[in-house]
C-alpha positions in Angstrom: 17.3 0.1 -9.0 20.1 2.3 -9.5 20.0 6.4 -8.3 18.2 7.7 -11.5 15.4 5.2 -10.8 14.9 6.4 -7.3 15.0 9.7 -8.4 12.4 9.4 -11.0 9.9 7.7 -8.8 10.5 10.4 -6.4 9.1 12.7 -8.7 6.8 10.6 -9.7 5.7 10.3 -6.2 5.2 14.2 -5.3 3.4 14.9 -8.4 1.2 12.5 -8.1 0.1 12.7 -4.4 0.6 16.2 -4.6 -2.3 18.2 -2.5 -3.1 14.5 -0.8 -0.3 13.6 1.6 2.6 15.1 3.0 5.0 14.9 -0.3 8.5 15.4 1.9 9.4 11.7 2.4 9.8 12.0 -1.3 12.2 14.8 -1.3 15.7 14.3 -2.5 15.3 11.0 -4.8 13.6 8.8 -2.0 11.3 6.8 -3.5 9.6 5.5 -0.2 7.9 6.8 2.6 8.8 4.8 5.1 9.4 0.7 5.1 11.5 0.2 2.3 9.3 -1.9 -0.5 10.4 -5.7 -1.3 9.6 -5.6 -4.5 7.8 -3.2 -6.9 5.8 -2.8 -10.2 6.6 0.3 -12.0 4.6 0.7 -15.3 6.5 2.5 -18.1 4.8 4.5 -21.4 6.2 6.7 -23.8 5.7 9.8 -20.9 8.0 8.1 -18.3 6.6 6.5 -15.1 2.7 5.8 -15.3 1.7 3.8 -12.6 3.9 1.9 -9.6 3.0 -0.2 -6.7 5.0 -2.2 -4.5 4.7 -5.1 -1.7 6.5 -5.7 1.3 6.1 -9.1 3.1 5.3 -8.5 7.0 4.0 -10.0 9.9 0.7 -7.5 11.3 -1.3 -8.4 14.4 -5.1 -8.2 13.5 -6.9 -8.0 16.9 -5.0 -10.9 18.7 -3.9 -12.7 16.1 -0.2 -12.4 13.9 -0.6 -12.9 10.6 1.8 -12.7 7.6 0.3 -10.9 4.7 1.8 -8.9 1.3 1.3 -5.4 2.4 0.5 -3.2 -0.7 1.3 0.3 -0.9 2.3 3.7 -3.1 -0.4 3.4 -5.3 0.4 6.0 -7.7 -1.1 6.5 -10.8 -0.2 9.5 -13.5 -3.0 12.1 -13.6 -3.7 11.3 -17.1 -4.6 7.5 -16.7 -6.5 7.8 -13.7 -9.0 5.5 -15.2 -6.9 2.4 -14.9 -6.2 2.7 -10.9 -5.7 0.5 -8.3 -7.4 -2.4 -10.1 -5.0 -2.7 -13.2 -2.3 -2.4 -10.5 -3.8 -5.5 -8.7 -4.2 -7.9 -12.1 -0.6 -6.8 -12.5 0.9 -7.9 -9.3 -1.7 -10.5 -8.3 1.0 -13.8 -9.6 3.6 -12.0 -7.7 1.5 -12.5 -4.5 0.8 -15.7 -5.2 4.5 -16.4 -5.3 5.2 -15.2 -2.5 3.1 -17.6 -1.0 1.0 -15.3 1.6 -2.4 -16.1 2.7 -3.4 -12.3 2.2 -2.4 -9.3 0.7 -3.4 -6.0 2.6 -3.3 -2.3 2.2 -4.6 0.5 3.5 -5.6 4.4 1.3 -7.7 7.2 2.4 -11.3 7.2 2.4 -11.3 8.9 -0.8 -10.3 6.5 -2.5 -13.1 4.5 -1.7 -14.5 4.1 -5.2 -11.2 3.1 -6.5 -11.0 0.1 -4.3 -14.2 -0.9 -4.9 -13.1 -1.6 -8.4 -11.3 -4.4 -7.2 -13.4 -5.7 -4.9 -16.6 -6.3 -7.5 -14.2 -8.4 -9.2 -13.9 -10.1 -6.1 -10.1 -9.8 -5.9 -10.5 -7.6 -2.4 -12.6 -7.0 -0.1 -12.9 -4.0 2.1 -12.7 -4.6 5.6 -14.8 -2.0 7.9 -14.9 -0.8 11.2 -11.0 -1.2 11.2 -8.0 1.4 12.5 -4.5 0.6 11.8 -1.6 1.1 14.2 2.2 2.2 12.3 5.4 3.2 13.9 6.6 6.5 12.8 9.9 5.8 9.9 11.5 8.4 12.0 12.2 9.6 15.5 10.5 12.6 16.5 10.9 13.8 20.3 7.8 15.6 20.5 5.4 12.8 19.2 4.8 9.4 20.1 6.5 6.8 18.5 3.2 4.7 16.9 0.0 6.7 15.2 -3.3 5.1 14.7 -5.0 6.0 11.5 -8.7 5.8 10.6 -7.9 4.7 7.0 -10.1 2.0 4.8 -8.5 -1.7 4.7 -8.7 -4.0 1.7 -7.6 -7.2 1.5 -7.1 -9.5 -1.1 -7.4 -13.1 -0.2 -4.7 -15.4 -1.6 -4.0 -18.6 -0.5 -6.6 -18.7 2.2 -10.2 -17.9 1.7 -11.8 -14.4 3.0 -13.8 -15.8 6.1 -10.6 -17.1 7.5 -9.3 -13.2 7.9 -9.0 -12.6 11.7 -11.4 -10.4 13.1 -10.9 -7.3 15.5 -10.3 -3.6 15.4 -7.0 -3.0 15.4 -4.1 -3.3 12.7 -1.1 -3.4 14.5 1.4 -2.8 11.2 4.3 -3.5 13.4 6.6 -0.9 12.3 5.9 2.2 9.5 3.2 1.7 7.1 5.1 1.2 3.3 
């Protein structure tokens, strides 16, 4: 991606999360929040950016057990196309994660966006995972707050080359460094 790219998803970013998260990662063209993504779908129309989401391969610890999954993150779809969400994003990206040859795909959004994910999951692509909190490192260093944060946040997960039942169980996510 060169600069202008960056830039543009950047803007992208803040208007559409806008009112929903902290927009300042996004500030002066930085077009992530905090792991850098390996590899991302960005969905062009004749208005510019209109939907993105990218992956980054990563080992998490779910209850005692480490497991390599595609995490998925910045969702972001343009205000005007709404309709198409999360779910178009997954058909998009779903060869990609089988590429990649993970045994799941995860991803974490706020509760609000429950209905959204359940899109996916009566398809059968996901499946939510409940009763779940997720640990993240911070992307920065901040002396007067601890270095992790646990977040209450809803879990999906998208089986890929393993089936769903063989998803560890337990409580905790440990992300095991900054959530993408």
């Amino acid at each position: 991606m060169q600069l202008a790219d960056h830039v543009e998803l950047s803007d992208f970013f803040r208007k559409t999360y806008a009112g929903a998260v902290d927009v300042k990662p996004f500030e002066g063209g930085r077009s992530w929040a905090g792991a850098r993504p390996e590899f991302r779908a960005i969905g062009y129309d004749a208005h510019g950016i209109a939907a993105h989401i990218c992956i980054l391969r990563r080992f998490i610890k779910v209850g005692e057990v480490d497991l390599l999954v595609a995490e998925l993150g910045l969702y972001g779809v343009r205000s005007d196309l709404e309709g198409f969400g999360i779910s178009f994003s997954m058909h998009a990206v779903y060869p990609v994660l089988q590429q990649l040859g993970v045994p799941f795909a995860f991803g974490t959004v706020r509760h609000a966006m429950r209905n959204h994910v359940e899109r996916v999951c009566r398809n059968g692509l996901a499946a939510i995972v409940s009763g779940v909190r997720v640990r993240s490192t911070h992307p920065e260093v901040y002396p007067d707050l601890p270095p992790t944060r646990v977040e209450d946040v809803l879990v999906f997960v998208v089986p890929i080359g393993r089936s769903m039942s063989e998803w560890p169980s337990g409580t905790l996510i440990d992300r095991n460094g900054p959530e993408l």
